[in-house]
C-alpha positions in Angstrom: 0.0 0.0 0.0 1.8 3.4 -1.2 1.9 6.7 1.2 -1.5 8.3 -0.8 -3.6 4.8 -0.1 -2.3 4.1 3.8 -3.7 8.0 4.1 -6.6 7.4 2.3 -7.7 4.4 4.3 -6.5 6.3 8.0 -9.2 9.2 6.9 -11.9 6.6 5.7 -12.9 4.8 9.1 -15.2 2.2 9.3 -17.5 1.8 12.4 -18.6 -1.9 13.0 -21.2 -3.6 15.2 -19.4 -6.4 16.9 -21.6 -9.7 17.8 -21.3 -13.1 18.2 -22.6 -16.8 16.9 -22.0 -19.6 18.6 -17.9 -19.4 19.2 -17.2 -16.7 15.8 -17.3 -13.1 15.7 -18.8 -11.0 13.2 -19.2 -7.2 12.1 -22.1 -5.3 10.6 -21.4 -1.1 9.4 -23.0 1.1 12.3 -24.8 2.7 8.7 -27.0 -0.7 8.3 -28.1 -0.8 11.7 -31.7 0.6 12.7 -31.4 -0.5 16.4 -30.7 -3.4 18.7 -33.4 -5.0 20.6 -33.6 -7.6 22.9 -35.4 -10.9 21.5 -39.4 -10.9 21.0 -41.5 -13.5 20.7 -41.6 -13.7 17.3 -44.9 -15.2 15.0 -44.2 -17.8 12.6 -45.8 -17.5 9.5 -47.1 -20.6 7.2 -44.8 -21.1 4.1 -42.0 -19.3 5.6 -39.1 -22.0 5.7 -35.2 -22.2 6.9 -33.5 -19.4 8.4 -37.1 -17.5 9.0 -37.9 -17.4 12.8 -40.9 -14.7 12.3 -42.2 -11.6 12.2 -42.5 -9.1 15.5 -44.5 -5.9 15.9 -41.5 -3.5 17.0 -43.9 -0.6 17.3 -46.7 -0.9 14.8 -43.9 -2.0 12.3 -44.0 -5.7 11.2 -40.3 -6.6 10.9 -39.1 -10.4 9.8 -36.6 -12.1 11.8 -33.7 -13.9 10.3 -31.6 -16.6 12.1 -28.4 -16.3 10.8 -26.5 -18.6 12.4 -28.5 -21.1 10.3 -27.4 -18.8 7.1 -24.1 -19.1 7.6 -23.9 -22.8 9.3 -22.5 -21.7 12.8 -23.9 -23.7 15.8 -25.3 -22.3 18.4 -22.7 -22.3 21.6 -24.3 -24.4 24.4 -22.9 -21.6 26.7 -24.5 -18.9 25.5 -26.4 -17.1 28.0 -30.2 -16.1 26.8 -30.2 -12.3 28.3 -27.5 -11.3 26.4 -29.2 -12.8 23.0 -30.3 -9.5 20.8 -32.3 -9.2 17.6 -30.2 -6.8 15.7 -32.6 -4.3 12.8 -31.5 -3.7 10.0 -32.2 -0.9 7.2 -34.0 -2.0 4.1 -35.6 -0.7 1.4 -38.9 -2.1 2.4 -39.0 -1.6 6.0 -36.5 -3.5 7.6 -36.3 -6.9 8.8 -34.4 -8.6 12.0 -30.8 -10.6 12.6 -30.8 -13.0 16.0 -27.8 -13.2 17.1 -26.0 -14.3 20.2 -24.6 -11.4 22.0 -23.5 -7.9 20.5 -20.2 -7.5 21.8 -18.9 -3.1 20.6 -19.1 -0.6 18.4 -15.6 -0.2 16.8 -13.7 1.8 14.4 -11.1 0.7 12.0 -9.5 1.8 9.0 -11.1 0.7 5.7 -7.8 -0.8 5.1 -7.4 -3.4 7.9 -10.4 -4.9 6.3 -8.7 -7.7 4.2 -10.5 -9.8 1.8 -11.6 -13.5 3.3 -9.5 -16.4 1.3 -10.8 -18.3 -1.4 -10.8 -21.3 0.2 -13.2 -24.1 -1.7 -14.6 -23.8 -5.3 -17.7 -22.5 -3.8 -18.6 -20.8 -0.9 -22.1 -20.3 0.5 -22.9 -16.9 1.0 -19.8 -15.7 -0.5 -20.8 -12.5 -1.6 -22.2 -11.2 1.5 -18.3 -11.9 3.3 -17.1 -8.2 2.9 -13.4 -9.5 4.5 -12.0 -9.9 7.7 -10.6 -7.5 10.5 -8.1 -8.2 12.9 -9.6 -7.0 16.3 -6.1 -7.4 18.8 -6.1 -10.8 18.0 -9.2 -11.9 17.3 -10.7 -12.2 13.9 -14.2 -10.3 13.0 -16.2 -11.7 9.9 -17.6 -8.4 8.0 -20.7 -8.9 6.9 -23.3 -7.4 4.1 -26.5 -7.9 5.4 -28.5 -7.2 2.9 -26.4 -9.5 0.4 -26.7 -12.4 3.1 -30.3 -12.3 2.9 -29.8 -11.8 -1.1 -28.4 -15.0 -1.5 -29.8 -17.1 1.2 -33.5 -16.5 0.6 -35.9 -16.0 -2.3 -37.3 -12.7 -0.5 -34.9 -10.2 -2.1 -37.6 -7.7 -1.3 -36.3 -7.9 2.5 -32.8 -7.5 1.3 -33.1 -4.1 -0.7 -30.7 -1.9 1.2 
């Protein structure tokens, strides 16, 4: 990375939404996030299959709710304490919609350059796009995510994943 570039990337921070699945963390842009809310009881609805837990009312808006973990095939840590499970909101061009996840852990900042791009391990990964790269957080590794693609390539509803 030349002189111009290292600047660049110093000037261009990134905040991130830290949070957990199972063992793995992951990061979310602050810009994608609506709110974080602690888990509803959400409604199933009939024909809504795989990663779909349900819809909630979060004040008069009816937001689906999206687990994940199942997305991205991460179990579920057995130690992972129920009140600090959060439903994270997302932005979206038709509303919104609704992450689980198992603990939100900081807001940070980095440099758009310590974001580096996740190896190409495998002729084919799932969810591929939606992997924007991988930060090093002081030794732990943070998974970036893009919602929006996630849900993109994960589901049929790409009306949920407009963002």
């Amino acid at each position: 990375m030349n002189g111009e570039e290292n600047k660049s990337a110093r000037e261009n921070p990134i905040q991130l939404v830290t949070f957990r699945l199972g063992r793995e963390r992951y990061g979310i842009t602050v810009g994608k996030v609506k709110e974080i809310i602690r888990p509803m009881e959400a409604c199933p609805i009939p024909g809504m299959a795989g990663p779909v837990e349900g819809v909630i009312n979060l004040r008069g808006e009816i937001i689906p709710v999206l687990r994940i973990n199942e997305i991205l095939g991460v179990e579920a840590g057995e130690e992972i304490c129920a009140r600090r499970r959060r439903v994270i909101i997302l932005e979206s061009g038709s509303g919104g919609f609704g992450i689980s996840v198992d603990e939100v852990m900081e807001v940070i900042k980095v440099e758009s350059g310590m974001i580096r791009p996740s190896p190409e391990v495998g002729a084919e990964r799932r969810c591929g796009k939606a992997i924007l790269g991988i930060v090093d957080l002081a030794g732990t590794m943070a998974i970036c995510l893009d919602p929006g693609a996630l849900v993109a390539e994960s589901l049929a509803g790409e009306e949920l994943a407009t963002t």
